[in-house]
Structures are given as structure tokens and as C-alpha cells.
C-alpha positions as CSV (number, residue, x, y, z in Angstrom):
1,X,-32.1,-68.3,28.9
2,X,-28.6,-68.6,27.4
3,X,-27.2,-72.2,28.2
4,X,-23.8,-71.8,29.4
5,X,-21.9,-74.7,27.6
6,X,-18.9,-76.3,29.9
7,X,-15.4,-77.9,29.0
8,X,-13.2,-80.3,30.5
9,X,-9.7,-79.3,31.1
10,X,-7.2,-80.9,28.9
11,X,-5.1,-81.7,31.7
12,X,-6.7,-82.6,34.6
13,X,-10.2,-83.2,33.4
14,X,-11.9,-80.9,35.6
15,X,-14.8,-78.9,34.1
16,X,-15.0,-75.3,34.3
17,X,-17.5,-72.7,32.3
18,X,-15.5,-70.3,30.1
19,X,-18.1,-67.6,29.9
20,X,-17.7,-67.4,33.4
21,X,-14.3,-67.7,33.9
22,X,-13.5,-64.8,31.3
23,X,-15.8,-62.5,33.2
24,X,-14.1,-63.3,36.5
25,X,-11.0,-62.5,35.0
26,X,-12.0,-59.6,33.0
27,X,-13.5,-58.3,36.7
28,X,-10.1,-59.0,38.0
29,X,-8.6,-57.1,35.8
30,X,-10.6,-54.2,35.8
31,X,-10.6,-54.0,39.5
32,X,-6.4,-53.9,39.4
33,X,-6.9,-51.1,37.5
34,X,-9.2,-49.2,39.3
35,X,-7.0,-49.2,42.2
36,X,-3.7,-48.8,40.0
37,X,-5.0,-45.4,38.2
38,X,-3.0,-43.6,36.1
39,X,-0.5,-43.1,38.2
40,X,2.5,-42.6,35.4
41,X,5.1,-40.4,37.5
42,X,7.9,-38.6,35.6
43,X,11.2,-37.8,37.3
44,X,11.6,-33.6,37.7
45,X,14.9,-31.9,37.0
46,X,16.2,-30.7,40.2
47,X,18.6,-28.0,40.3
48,X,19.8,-27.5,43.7
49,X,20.2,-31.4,45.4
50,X,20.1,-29.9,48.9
51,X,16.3,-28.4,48.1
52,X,14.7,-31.8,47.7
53,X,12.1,-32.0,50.5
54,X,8.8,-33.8,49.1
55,X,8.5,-37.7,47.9
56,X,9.1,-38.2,44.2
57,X,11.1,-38.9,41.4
58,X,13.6,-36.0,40.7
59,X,17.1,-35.9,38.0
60,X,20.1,-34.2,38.1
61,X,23.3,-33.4,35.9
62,X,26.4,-31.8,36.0
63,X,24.6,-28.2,36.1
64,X,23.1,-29.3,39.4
65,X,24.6,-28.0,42.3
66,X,25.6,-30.0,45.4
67,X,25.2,-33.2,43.5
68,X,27.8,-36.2,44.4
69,X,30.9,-35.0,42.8
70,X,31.8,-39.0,41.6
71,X,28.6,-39.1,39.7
72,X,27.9,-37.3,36.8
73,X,24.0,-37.2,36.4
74,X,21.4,-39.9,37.6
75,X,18.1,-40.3,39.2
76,X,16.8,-39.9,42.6
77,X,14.2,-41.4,44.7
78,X,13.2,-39.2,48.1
79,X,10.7,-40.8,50.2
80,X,10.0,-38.9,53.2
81,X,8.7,-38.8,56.7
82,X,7.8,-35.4,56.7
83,X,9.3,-32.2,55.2
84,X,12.1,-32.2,56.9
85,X,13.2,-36.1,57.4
86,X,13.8,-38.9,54.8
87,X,16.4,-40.0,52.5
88,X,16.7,-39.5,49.2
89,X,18.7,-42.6,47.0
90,X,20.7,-42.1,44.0
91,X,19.0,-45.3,41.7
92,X,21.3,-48.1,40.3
93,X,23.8,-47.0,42.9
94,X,24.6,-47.8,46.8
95,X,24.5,-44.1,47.6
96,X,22.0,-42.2,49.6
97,X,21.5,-38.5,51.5
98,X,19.8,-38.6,54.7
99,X,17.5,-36.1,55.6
100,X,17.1,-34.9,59.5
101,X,15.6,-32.1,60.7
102,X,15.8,-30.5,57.3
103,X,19.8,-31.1,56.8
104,X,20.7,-33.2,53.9
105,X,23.7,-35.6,54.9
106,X,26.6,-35.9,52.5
107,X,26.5,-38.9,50.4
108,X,26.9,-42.0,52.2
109,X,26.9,-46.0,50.7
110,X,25.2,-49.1,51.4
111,X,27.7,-51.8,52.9
């Protein structure tokens, strides 16, 4: 039998096991993972704004058609209901598309 040695606290004097404490942690923190993943999600190049009907990450540039004519390339974020309602915001920015029954809004901002 291993004896587990314990240690006072420097602050408060309360006793705890290390060994034990380091495995409850290192359980934590394999357990975070497990439900994190690898879930690394890149943003896709998207050439036609007006074609965006899944969730994700997507990016456009001045080759991109129907894009919002005051910004010159950016990021979106699309989170949707369905496949044919949502809303789809331009990151770092106020301005969004809304999405209803398949017909993407034109850009609209935040107040």
C-alpha cells in the first residue's frame, strides 16, 4: 500500500492530498476535452452572399457577389433555424442579413 502523504495549505492551513488532487484535476481536464473534441472550424470562401443557407463560418471579398457594398471583405457567422430561416452576421461589425423563408434581407445594423 502506497501511503498518500498530506500537506497543509500555506494559507489557510487546511490539509489536502496532492496525489489526489492532481488526479481530480487531470480527470477534469480530460473530461473537458472529451466533450470539446476537435472541433477546430475554418471559415469557407463564399462566392455568392445570397447562397449562404447552412450554419458556419464562411468569408468574403471584393470578388464576392452581393456582398455589403461599404465593406470590403470580412467574416460571417450564419446560424440558422432551418434551411431557409436565420441570419447571418458580418463579425466585428453591427451588420446582419436576415434570412426568411429562404430570402436574404439587405444589410441591416444593430442600434
Amino acid at each position: 500500500m502506497i501511503d498518500i502523504k498530506r500537506m497543509a495549505d500555506p494559507t489557510d492551513g487546511k490539509y489536502f492530498y496532492p496525489q489526489t488532487h492532481y488526479l481530480a484535476v487531470q480527470g477534469l481536464t480530460e473530461y473537458v476535452n472529451s466533450l470539446i473534441g476537435n472541433k477546430t472550424e475554418y471559415a469557407k470562401y463564399v462566392k455568392d452572399l445570397k447562397s449562404i443557407n447552412t450554419p458556419g463560418l464562411f468569408y468574403f471579398d471584393s470578388n464576392t457577389v452581393n456582398k455589403p457594398a461599404n465593406i470590403p471583405k470580412g467574416i460571417l457567422q450564419a446560424i440558422f433555424i432551418d434551411e431557409d430561416n436565420g441570419m447571418i452576421e458580418v463579425l466585428t461589425t453591427n451588420y446582419y442579413f436576415n434570412v426568411v423563408n429562404g430570402v436574404v434581407s439587405d444589410i441591416q445594423e444593430r442600434m
